[in-house]
TIZADO-605030 format. One record per residue (C-alpha): residue in three letters; x negated, y, z. Coordinates in steps of 0.001 Angstrom, whole numbers, plus 500000, padded with zeros to 6 digits. Last residue first. Example, Ala and Ser with C-alpha at 12.3 -4.5 7.8 and 13.67 -1.06 7.14 Angstrom:
BEGIN
ser486330498940507140
ala487700495500507800
# end
This chain:
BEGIN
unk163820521118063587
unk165480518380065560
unk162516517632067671
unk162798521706068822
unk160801524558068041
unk160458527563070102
unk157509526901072491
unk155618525359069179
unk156388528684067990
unk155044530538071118
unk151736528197070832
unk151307528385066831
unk151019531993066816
unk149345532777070118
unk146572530809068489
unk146491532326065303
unk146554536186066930
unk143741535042068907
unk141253533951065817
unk139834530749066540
unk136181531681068292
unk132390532347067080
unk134167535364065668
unk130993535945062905
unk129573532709063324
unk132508531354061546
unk133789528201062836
unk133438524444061695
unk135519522038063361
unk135391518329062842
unk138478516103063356
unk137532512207063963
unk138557508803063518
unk136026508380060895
unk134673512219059789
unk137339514308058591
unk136989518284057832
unk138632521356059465
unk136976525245058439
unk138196528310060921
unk137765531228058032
unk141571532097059496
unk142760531552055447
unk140718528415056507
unk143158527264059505
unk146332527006057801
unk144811525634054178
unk143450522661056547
unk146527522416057996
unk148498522279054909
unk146006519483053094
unk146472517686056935
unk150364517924056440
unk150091516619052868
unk147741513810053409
unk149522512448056400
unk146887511374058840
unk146797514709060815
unk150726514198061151
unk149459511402063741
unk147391514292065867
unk150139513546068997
unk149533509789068713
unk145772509992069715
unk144309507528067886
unk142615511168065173
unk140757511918067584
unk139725515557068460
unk137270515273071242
unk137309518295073459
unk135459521553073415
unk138119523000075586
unk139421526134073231
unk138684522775070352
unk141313520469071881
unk143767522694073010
unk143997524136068845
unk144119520496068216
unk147025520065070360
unk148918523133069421
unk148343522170065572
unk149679518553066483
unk152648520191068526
unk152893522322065512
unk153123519152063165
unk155818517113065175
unk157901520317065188
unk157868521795061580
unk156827524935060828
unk153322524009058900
unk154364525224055623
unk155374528901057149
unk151869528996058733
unk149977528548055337
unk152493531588053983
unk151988533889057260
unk147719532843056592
unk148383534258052769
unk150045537221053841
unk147456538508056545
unk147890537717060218
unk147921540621062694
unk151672541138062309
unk151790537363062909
unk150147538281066602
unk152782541312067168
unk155713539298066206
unk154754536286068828
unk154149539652071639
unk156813540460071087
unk158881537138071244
unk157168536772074819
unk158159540105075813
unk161786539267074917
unk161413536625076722
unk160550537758080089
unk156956537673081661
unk155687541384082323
unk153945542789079658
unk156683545305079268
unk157260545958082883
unk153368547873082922
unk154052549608079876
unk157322551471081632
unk160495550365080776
unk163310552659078953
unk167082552355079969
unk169232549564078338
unk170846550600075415
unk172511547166074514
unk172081544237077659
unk168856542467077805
unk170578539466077261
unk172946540236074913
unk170866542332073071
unk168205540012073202
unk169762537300071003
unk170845540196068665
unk167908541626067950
unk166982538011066259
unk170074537903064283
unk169407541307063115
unk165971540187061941
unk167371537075059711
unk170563539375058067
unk167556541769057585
unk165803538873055836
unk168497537803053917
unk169488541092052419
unk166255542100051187
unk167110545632050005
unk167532546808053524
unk164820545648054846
unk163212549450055587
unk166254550373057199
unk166192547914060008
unk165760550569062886
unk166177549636066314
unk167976551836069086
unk165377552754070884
unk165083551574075166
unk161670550989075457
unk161698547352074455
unk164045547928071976
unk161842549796069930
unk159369547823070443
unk161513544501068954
unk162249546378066171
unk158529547238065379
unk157530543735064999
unk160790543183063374
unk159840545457060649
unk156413544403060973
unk157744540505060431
unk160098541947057161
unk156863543468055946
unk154713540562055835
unk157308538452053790
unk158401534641053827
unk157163534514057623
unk160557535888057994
unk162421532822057564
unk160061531239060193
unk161303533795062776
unk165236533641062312
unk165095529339062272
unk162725529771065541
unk165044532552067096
unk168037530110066534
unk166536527160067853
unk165668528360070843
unk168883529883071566
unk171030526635071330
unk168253524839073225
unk168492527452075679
unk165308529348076232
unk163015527802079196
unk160239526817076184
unk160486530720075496
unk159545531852079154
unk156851529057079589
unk154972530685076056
unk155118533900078149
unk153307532018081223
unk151159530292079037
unk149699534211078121
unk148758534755081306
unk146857531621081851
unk144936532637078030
unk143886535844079302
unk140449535995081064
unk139718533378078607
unk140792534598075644
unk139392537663077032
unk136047536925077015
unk136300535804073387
unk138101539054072377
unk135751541320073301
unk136541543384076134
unk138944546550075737
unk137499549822075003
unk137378552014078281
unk140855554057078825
unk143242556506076608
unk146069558832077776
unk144706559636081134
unk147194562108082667
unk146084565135085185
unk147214567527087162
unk150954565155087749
unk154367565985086775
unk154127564036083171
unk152707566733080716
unk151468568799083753
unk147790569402082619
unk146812567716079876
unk144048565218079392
unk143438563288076314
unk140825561047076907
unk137117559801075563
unk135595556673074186
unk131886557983073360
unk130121558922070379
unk131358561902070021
unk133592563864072403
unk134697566834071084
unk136985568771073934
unk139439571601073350
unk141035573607076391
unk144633573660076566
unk144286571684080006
unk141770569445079226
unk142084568277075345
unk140231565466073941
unk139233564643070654
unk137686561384068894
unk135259561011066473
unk136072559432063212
unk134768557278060523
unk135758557076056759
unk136397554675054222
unk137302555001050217
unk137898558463049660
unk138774559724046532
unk136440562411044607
unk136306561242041638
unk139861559150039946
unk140924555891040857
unk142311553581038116
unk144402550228038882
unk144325547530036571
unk147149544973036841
unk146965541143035122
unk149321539091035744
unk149839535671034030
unk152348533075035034
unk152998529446033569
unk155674526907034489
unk155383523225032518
unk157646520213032469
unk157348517007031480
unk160769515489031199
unk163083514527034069
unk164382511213033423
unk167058509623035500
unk168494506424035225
unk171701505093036906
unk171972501399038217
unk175788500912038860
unk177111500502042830
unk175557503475043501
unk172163502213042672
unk169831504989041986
unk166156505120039032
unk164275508148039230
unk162000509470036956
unk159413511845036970
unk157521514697035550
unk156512518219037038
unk154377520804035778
unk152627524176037321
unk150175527091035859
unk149431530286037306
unk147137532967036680
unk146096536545038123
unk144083539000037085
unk143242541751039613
unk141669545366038541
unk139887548129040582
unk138370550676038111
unk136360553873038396
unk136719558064037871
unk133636559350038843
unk131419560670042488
unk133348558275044535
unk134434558999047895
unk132570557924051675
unk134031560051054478
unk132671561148057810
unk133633563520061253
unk137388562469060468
unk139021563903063562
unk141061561678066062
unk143502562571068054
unk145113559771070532
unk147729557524070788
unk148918554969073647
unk150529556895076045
unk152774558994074044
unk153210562905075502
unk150672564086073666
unk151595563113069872
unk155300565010069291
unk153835568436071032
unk150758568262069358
unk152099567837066038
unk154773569878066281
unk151865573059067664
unk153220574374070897
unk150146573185072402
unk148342575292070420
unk144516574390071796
unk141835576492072862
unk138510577275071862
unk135925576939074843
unk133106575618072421
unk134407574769069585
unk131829576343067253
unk128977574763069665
unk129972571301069390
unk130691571512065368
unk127162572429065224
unk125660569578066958
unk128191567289064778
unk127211568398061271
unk130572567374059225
unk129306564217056949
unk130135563660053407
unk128749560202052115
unk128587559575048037
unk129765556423045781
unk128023555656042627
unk130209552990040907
unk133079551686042768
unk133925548885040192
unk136131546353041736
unk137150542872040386
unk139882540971042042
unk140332537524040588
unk142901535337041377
unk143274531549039930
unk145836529248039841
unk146866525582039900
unk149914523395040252
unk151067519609039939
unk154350517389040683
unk154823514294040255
unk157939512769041348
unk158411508635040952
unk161616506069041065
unk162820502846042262
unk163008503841045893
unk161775507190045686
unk157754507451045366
unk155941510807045618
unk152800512229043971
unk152089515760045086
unk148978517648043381
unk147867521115044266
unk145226523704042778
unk143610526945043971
unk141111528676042836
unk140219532249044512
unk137824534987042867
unk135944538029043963
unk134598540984042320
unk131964543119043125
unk130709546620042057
unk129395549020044393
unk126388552025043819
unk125166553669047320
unk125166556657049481
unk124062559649047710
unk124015562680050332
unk126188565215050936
unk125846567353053937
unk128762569326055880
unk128994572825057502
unk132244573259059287
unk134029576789059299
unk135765576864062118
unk138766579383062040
unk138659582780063458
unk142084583973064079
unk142459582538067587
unk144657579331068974
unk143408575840067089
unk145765573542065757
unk145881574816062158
unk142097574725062555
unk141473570639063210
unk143319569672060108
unk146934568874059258
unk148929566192056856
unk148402563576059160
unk146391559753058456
unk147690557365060865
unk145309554508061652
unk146072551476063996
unk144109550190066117
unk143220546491066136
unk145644543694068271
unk144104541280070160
unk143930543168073550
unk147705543743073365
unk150165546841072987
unk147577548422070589
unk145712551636070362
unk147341554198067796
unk144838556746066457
unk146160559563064905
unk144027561446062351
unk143342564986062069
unk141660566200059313
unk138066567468060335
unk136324566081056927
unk138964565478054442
unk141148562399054837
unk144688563637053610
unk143860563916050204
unk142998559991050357
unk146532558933051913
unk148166558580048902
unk145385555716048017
unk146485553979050964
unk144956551823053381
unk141444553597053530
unk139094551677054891
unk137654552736058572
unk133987553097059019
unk132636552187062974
unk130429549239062155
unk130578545636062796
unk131372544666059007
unk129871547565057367
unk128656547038053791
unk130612543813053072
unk133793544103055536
unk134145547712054479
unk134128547217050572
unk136407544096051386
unk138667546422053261
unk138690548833050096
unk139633546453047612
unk142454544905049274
unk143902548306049956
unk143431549564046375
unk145346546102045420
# end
């Protein structure tokens, strides 16, 4: 709930900008101007860095007795209250031979948040310059030892934070209401009737969540290089971690130029990519099938897909995997193990590490990778839209019309491959698919219009790759 809160306080006062919400309320204490944070760029252009809060600042890993002493403004930022609410409702009408279903559901969400006055702390960058000026590094440090020697993280210090000045509120209400009637009427040889009763289901929830002064809500961060065991503050630019000797050569580059945008490189990209979806499609049948049954189970729960997600790394680079974190959901570890499994045996158990370049090379464990990595993206309600469209004939629709509008084609409803489109159901589940991705589908005639944020201008990536690897994996018997 404090993570939902704070993203949307992001997305609405800084949507293109360089704060960072905060995840965690935990992790507030740890965000103080010149804390170290970790920053973890992805395995694939689509992905966003990750953020990893540490328990340490920039003087305990600094050599020399005199610390830095930072000198940081305060300065009234702004006053925040919103709240934002979801309706939802659902009717399914069936007929069974002699007999009728009906089933109906609504709810409502509402997340209200009330920041009050918030305040901006801000280190004085000029200064910080000249205090670090050839100060030196302790590269015996646990920290620095554990972080330098992995290629795809770098140190980052908080140079900005945004807290509240009181103690506020962030509270969600939510409702749900569902009934179901029917009757159903067999021949086996005797006529039997069936009534089922009106029915009714109703849920309430309503959690309020209070967040004392001084918490931090967002913050932004410069990054930090080191050059031999010399420190380096490089603001405002996309820097490197250089150290001499960490990997038998003078120098390493541990961080590069920002990637493109993510339009371009759907483009650049997207043959690449086929070539991954090719590896799965070549699966055995057998195989196929098994990873698709293993992989839509998990869609159930965001976690259990991260815990793969990170799984699958681990194996990549020659880790034994961990599963620890599912081990109260029986059923969904049973689901992930399965999955680890099928590349076990092909991969072979405890192979030998691969460099970055081999894992992006074509293979299918690479492929399945880079599936988990794409619904890690994906928030819960797009996994749960996604899991309702998981049959065959309706994700070679989705990958269809997902062709259709990359190429600025005609999507026409005659065209036998979109049929599913004209079942009310699938298209309702469609629809709900591609507008948790703010991509909005509407019927006109014969056709499929597409309406797309002018904020990504493009389906999301992540989506995409989504419905491509598991149209790969699904079978006509599914």
């Amino acid at each position: 709930m404090f993570s939902k809160a704070t993203k949307k306080f992001v997305k609405e006062i800084d949507p293109d900008g360089c704060l960072i919400p905060v995840s965690r309320l935990n992790e507030s204490d740890n965000l103080t101007v010149l804390s170290l944070v970790i920053k973890r760029n992805p395995y694939w252009f689509w992905q966003q860095p990750k953020y990893m809060p540490t328990d340490f600042k920039l003087n305990d890993v600094l050599l020399g007795e005199n610390p830095i002493q930072p000198v940081l403004s305060e300065t009234d930022f702004l006053k925040y209250d919103d709240t934002m609410e979801n309706n939802k409702t659902g009717k399914t009408e069936a007929i069974i031979g002699p007999g009728n279903m009906n089933v109906e559901g609504k709810g409502t969400s509402k997340l209200s948040t009330s920041f009050g006055n918030l305040k901006k702390q801000e280190v004085n960058v000029q200064k910080l310059l000249c205090d670090s000026k050839n100060r030196c590094l302790d590269l015996q440090h646990s920290l620095l030892k554990q972080v330098l020697h992995r290629q795809r993280e770098v140190f980052t210090l908080v140079k900005e934070r945004i807290i509240t000045t009181q103690t506020c509120t962030v509270s969600e209400t939510v409702k749900g209401e569902g009934s179901c009637s029917g009757f159903l009427g067999l021949t086996v040889p005797k006529n039997i009737q069936v009534s089922i009763k009106n029915g009714s289901l109703n849920s309430d929830s309503n959690v309020s969540l209070e967040i004392p002064a001084q918490t931090a809500l967002a913050y932004s961060i410069m990054e930090l290089g080191v050059k031999s065991t010399e420190l380096c503050l490089l603001p405002d630019a996309y820097g490197s971690v250089e150290v001499d000797g960490l990997h038998n050569t003078n120098t390493t580059m541990l961080y590069s130029m920002p990637p493109e945008s993510p339009a371009r490189l759907l483009q650049q990209e997207w043959n690449e990519l086929h070539v991954q979806f090719d590896m799965l499609s070549g699966l055995p049948a057998s195989t196929s099938s098994l990873l698709f049954q293993q992989i839509t189970l998990l869609l159930k729960d965001k976690a259990a897909i991260s815990t793969l997600d990170f799984a699958l790394k681990d194996l990549l680079e020659g880790r034994k995997p961990d599963l620890s974190k599912l081990d109260k959901v029986p059923s969904l570890k049973k689901a992930a193990q399965t999955t680890l499994e099928v590349f076990k045996e092909k991969e072979g158990a405890g192979h030998a590490p691969i460099t970055p370049e081999q894992q992006s090379e074509p293979s299918a464990l690479t492929a399945t990778k880079i599936l988990t990595s794409a619904l890690e993206e994906m928030t819960e309600s797009t996994l749960s839209a996604l899991e309702s469209c998981c049959s065959h004939t309706t994700l070679q629709a989705l990958q269809l019309l997902v062709e259709n509008i990359m190429g600025n084609k005609e999507c026409s409803m005659k065209d036998s491959t979109l049929a599913p489109l004209a079942e009310k159901d699938t298209y309702s589940k469609i629809q709900e698919l591609f507008a948790s991705s703010n991509v909005l589908l509407s019927k006109e005639e014969e056709l499929i219009q597409v309406e797309i944020s002018s904020q990504q201008e493009h389906i999301p990536l992540n989506l995409c790759i989504a419905i491509f690897s598991l149209t790969s994996l699904s079978t006509p018997t599914d």
